[in-house]
Residue, then its C-alpha position, 0 to 999 in steps of 0.5 A: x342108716x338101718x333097716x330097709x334103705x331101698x326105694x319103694x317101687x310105687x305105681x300111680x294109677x292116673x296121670x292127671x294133677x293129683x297123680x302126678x303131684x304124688x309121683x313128683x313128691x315120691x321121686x323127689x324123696x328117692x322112690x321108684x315111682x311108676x305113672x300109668x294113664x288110662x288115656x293115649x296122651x296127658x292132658x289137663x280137661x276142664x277149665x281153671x282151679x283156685x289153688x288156695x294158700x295151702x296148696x301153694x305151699x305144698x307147690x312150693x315143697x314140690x319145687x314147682x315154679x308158679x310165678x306168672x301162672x294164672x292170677x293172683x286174686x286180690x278179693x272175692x265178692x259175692x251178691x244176690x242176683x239182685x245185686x244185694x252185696x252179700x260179702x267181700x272176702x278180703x283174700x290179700x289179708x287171708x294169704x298174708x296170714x296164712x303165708x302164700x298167695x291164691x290164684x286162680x290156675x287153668x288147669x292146663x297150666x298147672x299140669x305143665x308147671x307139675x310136668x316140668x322137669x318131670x322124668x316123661x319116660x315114668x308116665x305110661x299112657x295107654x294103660x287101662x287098670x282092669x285088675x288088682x291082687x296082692x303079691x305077699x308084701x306087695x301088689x300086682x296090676x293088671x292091664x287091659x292089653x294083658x301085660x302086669x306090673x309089680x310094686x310096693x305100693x300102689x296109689x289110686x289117684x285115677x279121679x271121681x271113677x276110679x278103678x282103683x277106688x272100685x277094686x279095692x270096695x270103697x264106696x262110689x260117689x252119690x250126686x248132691x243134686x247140683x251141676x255146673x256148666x264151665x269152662x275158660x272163656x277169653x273176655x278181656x274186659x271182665x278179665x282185667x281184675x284181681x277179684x273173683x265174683x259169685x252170684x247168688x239166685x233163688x234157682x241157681x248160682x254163678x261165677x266169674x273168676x279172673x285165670x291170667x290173660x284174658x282168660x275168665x273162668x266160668x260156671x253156671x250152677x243149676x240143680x241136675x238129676x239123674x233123668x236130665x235131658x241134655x237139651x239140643x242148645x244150652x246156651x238158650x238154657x243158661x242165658x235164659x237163666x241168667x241173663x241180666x244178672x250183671x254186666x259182665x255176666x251178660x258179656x261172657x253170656x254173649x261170648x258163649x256158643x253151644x261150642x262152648x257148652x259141649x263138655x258141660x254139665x259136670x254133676x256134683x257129686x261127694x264121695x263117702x271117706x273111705x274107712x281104713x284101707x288094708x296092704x299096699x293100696x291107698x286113694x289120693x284126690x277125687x278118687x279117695x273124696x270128691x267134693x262139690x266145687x263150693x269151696x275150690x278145694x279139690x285140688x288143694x286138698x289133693x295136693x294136701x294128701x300128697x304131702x301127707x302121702x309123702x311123709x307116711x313113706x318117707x318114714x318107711x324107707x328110716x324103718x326097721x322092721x318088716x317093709x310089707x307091714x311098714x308100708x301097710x302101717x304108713x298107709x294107714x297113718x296117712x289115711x287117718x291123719x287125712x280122715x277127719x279134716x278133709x272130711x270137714x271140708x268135704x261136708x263143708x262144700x257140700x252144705x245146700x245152703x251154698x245155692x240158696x238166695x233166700x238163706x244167704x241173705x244175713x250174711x249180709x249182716x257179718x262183718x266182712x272181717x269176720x267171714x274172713x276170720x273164720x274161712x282163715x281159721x278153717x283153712x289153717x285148722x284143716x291144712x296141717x299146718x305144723x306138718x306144711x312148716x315142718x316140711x317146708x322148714x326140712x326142704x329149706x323152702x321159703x315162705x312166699x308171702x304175697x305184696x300187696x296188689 
């Protein structure tokens, strides 16, 4: 081999899902990586996430085992609050096509499956980035206990505020209008499905997805602005909203506390795509582009950017020329091959026309088939597909195609 063959010594900044799939990624392909989380310990918030075909199969390429975890979803049904049927996504006919399964993950679990044999000793928790300066070929970090790191490249993968995203002058994300009220809930009876339901209103919006076991993950969209007063109960909020909307809406409605209600609201908030970054430094996840949760790709499309990430500096350590300027350029190329296709799903979840009753009716008038065709379609044309089977091809991974339910 010629050229540089050392490791790069990469630093991650956030150890959540999206950070610690790229540190896993990075040491599988021979790198020095380094994880640093501003919090005391690594724990997943939140409730569940959808990971779709196109992040399964970059799962798979990690070497991470998902069997067992959450459930698998079988079909997504979506009506009015009305009850008018609006569709029925077909997701078994979709994961066969696209060659892996959807499920429905709680966050935790994910995170544990991505920790799994991952080296701890790498995630330095307690580490709050305060600062960031370049070294000639490489970055410094500084931290808000006073203490420095070094390395070749550095990954912002810190989330919708990210310090790194900040620091380096990208711009910060702007609110869509819209906020959720979430969480797991255990309602065994709604719980024991393999189909996900949406429920479209005039004023606001919901869903119940089965997330394995008696788990339910549920949200409540209602439209939220910067002067919103968090009232004392929201629980009187959300069941005066949606209150007899369907049977098992009510159920999970009296399953719900105030308790339950503590976290929420989550805005919705869409950051601009960052332009063309410059040196070591690049963004990956919510802290390069959070997106509105509408499509459930906030995930997938952080696990995306990690393949993509991956194949940018597995090429670095084959190069040849100056390493400074080879881990600029790869950076760059990882930056723009992302560009334009997570800013298609990005505008695509953020469309208004996801919250509306009134103009989502003629769906009713396309075929089932047809609104399963064309989200296939775009999720293949926006998950490099060739790359995903390449890599996959490389690291001998087998395609996991779903039986039927």
């Amino acid at each position: 081999m010629s050229g540089y063959a050392r490791a790069l010594r990469v630093l991650v900044v956030g150890a959540g899902v999206a950070g610690i799939s790229a540190a896993r990624g990075l040491l599988r392909d021979g790198h020095d990586v380094t994880v640093f989380e501003r919090r005391p310990d690594v724990r997943a918030a939140g409730g569940a996430v959808t990971i779709w075909s196109n992040g399964d199969s970059v799962l798979g390429q990690l070497g991470v085992d998902m069997d067992g975890a959450g459930r698998r979803l079988a079909s997504v049904r979506a009506v009015t609050s009305t009850g008018r049927r609006l569709a029925t996504l077909d997701v078994t006919t979709m994961a066969r096509r696209l060659g892996a399964p959807v499920r429905m993950v709680p966050r935790r679990v994910l995170l544990d499956r991505l920790l799994d044999g991952f080296p701890t000793e790498r995630i330095r928790c307690n580490s709050r980035v305060i600062a960031l300066a370049g070294t000639g070929d490489g970055v410094r970090v500084d931290f808000g206990d006073g203490s420095t790191v070094e390395g070749d490249v550095l990954i912002g993968a810190d989330g919708l505020h990210s310090v790194v995203r900040e620091c380096v002058g990208a711009q910060g994300a702007r609110p869509t209008g819209w906020c959720s009220w979430q969480g797991l809930a255990a309602v065994p009876e709604v719980a024991d499905s393999d189909a996900g339901l949406m429920i479209i209103g005039a004023h606001g919006n919901l869903g119940l997805w089965p997330a394995g076991g008696t788990d339910v993950q549920w949200w409540f969209d209602l439209p939220w602005s910067y002067d919103f007063v968090r009232p004392q109960r929201p629980i009187e909020l959300i069941r005066s909203h949606f209150s007899g909307w369907s049977d098992p809406v009510d159920r999970v409605l009296a399953t719900l506390t105030d308790d339950d209600l503590a976290r929420s609201p989550f805005p919705h908030f869409r950051h601009p795509i960052p332009r063309a970054g410059r040196g070591p430094v690049t963004l990956l996840g919510d802290a390069a582009h959070t997106m509105p949760p509408t499509l459930a790709q906030g995930t997938n499309q952080a696990l995306l950017d990690t393949m993509v990430l991956c194949k940018a500096l597995a090429d670095v350590r084959r190069g040849t020329t100056g390493r400074g300027t080879d881990v600029s350029r790869a950076l760059r190329w990882y930056e723009k091959t992302r560009r334009r296709k997570v800013m298609a799903v990005s505008w695509m979840a953020s469309l208004p026309v996801s919250h509306g009753e009134s103009v989502l009716r003629p769906a009713a008038l396309i075929s089932d088939r047809v609104q399963a065709s064309a989200l296939t379609t775009f999720l293949r044309v926006t998950s490099h597909r060739r790359m995903s089977a390449q890599i996959s091809r490389n690291l001998g991974v087998v395609a996991k195609i779903p039986s039927s339910p």
